[in-house]
N, C-alpha and C positions, 0 to 999 in steps of 0.2 A: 087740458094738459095737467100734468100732477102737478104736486106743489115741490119744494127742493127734498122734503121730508119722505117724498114717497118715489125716487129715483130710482129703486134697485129692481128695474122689470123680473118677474117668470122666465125670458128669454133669455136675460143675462147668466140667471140662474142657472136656467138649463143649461145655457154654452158652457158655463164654466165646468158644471159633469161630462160635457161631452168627453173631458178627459181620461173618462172612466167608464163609462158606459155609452150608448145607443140612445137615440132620441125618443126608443119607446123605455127604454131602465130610466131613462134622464124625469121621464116624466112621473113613470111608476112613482119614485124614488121621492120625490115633488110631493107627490095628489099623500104620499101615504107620509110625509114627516107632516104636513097641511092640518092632515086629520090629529094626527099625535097629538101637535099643538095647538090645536085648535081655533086655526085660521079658516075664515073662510076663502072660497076662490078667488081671487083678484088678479088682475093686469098688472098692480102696481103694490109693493109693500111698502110700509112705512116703518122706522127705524126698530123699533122694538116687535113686529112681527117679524120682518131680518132674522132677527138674532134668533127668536123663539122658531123660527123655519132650520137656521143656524144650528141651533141645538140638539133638534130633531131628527135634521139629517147625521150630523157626528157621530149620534149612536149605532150607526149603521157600520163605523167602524174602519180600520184600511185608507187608504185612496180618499174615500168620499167623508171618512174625518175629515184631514185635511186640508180639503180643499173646503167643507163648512166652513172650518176652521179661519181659511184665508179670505173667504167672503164677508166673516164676521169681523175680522181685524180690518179689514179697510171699510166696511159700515162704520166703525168705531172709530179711525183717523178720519174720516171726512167730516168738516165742521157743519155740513148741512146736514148731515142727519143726527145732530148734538153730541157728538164726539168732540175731541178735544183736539183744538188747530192745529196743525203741522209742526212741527219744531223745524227751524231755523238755522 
C-alpha cells in the first residue's frame, strides 16, 4: 500500500480529465506530460512528481489547464502530501 505521500493514483488523474477528453486522449495526455517531465510510469505519484505531471499537463492549455491547475491546488492543501494544513 503507498505511503500518505504518494496518494494521487493515474486513475484519479485520469478521471479528473475525463472531463475533457476520452479515456484513450485522458491517457495520451498522461504518457506524453510523463515523458515532458520526466517521470517514470508508476500506479502511484508522490508529491512533487504531482505537480511536475501538474505542470506538464497545463501547457497543454484550455480545459485541461485547469483542471492541472485544480489537481495541483488540492496536492498543495493536503497536509499529507506537505502542503500547508487547512485553515480553520
Amino acid at each position: 500500500m503507498p505511503d500518505a505521500a504518494r496518494l494521487q493514483s493515474m486513475d484519479e488523474i485520469r478521471h479528473a480529465l475525463h472531463a475533457v477528453a476520452s479515456d484513450a486522449q485522458a491517457r495520451t495526455l498522461i504518457d506524453r506530460a510523463m515523458r515532458v517531465a520526466g517521470i517514470r510510469r508508476a500506479k502511484h505519484l508522490a508529491a512533487e512528481e504531482l505537480l511536475m505531471l501538474c505542470a506538464a499537463l497545463a501547457a497543454e492549455g484550455g480545459h485541461i489547464e485547469q483542471i492541472a491547475a485544480d489537481l495541483a491546488r488540492r496536492a498543495l492543501d493536503e497536509p499529507t502530501r506537505g502542503g500547508r494544513p487547512p485553515r480553520r
